[in-house]
Phi, psi and omega in degrees: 000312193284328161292250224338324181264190219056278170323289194299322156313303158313325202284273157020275197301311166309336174278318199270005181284300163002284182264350154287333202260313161311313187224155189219131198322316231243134179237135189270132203289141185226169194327317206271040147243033187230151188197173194297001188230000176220131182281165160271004181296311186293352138300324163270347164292323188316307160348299183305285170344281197283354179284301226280291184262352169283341191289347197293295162302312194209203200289136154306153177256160200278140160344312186271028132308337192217140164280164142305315180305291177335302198273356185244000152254016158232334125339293187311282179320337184270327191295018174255332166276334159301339154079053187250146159274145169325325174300313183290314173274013186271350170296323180287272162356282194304329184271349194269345192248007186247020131289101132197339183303000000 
């Protein structure tokens, strides 16, 4: 009885190590999210950007939270309480809406 709580326990843990490791909200940006109208430098500030000022308050939200419409009306609500210039947040935008691309 007692390998058996042993056994479930390892197994538990290996899954939930697993699936922290495996799939990750936030993704790093490369060539094929870039497009003529966004560098990857400006993806990855953006990046920067939302760990640095949104993480200051709250959870980051993950990108597939939002559609583009969604994220350009919540970027709005936020940028006054995030303390972002209009650059910044169209940097955050780009990075948060250029997985789909």
């Amino acid at each position: 009885m007692n390998q058996i709580k042993i056994t479930s326990i390892v197994l538990a843990l290996t899954l939930f190590l697993a699936n922290c490791s495996s799939t990750s909200r936030f993704y790093t940006p490369a060539e094929i999210n870039t497009s003529a109208t966004v560098s990857l430098a400006d993806l990855n500030q953006g990046k920067a950007l939302l760990m640095e000022k949104c993480g200051d308050c709250h959870r980051i939200p993950a990108p597939r939270k939002h559609d583009a419409a969604g994220w350009v009306e919540t970027l709005k609500k936020m940028q006054v309480e995030a303390k972002i210039s209009d650059e910044q947040r169209e940097l955050i935008y780009k990075y948060l809406t250029s997985e789909r691309i």
